[in-house]
N, CA and C atoms as an extended XYZ file, in Angstrom:
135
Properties=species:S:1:pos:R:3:atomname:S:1:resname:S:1:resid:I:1 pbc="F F F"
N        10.208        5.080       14.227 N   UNK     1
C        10.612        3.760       13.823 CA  UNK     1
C        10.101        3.493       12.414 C   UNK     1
N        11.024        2.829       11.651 N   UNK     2
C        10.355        2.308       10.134 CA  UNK     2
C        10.894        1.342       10.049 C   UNK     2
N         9.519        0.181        9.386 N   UNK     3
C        10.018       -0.843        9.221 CA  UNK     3
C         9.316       -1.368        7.792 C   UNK     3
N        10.063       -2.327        7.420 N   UNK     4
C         9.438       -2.702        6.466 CA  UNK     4
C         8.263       -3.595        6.215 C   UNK     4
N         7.081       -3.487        5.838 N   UNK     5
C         5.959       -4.049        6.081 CA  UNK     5
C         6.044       -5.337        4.765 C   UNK     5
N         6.515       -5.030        3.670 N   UNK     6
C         6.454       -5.739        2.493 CA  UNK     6
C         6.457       -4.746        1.147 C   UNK     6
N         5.642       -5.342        0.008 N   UNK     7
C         5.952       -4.529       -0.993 CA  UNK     7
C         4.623       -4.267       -2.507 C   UNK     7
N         4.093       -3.236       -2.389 N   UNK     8
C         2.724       -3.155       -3.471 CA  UNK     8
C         2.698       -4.419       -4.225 C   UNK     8
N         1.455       -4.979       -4.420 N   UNK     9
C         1.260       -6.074       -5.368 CA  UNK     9
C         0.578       -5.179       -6.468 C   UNK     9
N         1.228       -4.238       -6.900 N   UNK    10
C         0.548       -4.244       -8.187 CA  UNK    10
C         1.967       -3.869       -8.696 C   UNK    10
N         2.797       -2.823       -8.186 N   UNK    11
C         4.308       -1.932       -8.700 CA  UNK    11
C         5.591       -2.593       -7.808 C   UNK    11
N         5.358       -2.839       -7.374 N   UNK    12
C         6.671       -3.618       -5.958 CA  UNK    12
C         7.380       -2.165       -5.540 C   UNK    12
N         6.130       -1.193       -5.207 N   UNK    13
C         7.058       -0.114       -4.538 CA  UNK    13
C         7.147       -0.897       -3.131 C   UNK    13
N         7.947       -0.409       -2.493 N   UNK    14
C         8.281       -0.766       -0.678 CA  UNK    14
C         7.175       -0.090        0.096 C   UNK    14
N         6.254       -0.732        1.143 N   UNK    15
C         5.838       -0.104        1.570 CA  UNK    15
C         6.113       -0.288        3.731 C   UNK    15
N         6.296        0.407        4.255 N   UNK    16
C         6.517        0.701        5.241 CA  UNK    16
C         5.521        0.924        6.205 C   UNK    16
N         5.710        0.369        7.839 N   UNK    17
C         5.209        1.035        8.441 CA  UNK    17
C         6.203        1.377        9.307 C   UNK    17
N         5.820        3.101        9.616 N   UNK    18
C         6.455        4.405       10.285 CA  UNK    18
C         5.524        4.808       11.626 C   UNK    18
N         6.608        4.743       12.187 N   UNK    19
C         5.586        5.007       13.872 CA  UNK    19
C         4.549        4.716       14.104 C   UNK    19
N         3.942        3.391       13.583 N   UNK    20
C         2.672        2.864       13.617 CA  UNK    20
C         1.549        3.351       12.825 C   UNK    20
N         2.260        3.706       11.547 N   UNK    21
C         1.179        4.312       11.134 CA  UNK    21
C         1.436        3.670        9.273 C   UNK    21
N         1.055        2.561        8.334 N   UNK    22
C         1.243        2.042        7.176 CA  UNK    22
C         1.121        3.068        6.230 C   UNK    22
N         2.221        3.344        5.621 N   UNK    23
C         2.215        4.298        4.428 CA  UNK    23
C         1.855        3.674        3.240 C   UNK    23
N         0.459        2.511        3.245 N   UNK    24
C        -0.069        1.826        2.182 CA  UNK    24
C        -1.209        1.489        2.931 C   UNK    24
N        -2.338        0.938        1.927 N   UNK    25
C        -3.356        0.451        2.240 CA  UNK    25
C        -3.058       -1.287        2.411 C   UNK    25
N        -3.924       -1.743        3.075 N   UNK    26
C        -4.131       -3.136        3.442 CA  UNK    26
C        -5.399       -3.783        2.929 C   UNK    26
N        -6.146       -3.926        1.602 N   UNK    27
C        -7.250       -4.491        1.268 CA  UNK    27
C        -7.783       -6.085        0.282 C   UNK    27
N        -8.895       -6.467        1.406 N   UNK    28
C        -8.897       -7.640        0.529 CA  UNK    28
C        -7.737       -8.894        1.142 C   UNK    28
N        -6.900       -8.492        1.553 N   UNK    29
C        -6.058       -9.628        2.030 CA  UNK    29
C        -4.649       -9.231        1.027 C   UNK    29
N        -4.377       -7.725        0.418 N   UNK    30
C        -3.585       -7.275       -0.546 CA  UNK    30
C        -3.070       -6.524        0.454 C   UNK    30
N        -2.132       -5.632        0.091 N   UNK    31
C        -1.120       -4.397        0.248 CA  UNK    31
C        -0.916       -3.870       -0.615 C   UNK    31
N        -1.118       -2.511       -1.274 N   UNK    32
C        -1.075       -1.507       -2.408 CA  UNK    32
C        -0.388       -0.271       -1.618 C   UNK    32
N         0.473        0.436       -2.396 N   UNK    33
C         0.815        1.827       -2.363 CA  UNK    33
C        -0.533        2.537       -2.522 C   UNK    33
N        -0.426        3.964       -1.799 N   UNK    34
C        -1.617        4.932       -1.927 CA  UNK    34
C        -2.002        5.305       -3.622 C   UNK    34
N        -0.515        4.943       -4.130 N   UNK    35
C        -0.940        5.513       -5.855 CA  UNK    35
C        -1.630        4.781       -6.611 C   UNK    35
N        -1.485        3.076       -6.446 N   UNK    36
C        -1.974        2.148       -7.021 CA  UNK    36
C        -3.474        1.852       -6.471 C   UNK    36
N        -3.336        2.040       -5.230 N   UNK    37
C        -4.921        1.848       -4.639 CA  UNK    37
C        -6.172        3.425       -4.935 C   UNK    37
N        -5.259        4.084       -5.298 N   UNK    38
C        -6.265        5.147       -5.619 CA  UNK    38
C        -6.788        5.229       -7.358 C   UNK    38
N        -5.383        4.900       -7.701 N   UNK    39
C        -6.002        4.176       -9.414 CA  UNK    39
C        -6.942        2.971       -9.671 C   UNK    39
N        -7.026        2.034       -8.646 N   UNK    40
C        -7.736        1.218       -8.639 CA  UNK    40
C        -9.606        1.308       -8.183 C   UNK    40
N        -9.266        2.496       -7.356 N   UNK    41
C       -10.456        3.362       -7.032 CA  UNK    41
C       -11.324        3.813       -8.069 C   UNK    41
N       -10.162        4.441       -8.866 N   UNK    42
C       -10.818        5.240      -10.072 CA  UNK    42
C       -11.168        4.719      -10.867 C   UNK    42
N       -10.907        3.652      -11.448 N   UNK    43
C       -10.906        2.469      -12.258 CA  UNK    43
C       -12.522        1.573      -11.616 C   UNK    43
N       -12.544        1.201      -10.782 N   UNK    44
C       -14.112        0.717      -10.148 CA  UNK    44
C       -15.034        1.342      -10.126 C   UNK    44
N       -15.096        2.952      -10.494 N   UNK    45
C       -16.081        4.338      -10.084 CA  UNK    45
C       -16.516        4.441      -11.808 C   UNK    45
């Protein structure tokens, strides 16, 4: 099943959840793609 969960607040990629499983992070009260939340990682380090 895929559905649409909403959409990155940083890029407005789409992000999905697929068989129960969010192909994005959920932080802070945000939703980020894995690409944007891992740049944001790198960026705090």
């Amino acid at each position: 099943m895929k559905e649409l969960v909403g959409s990155c607040e940083r890029c407005g990629k789409e992000i999905f959840c697929l068989d129960g499983f969010l192909n994005g992070v959920h932080k802070d009260g945000r939703v980020l793609c894995f690409e944007c939340e891992e740049d944001e990682e790198q960026k705090s380090s």
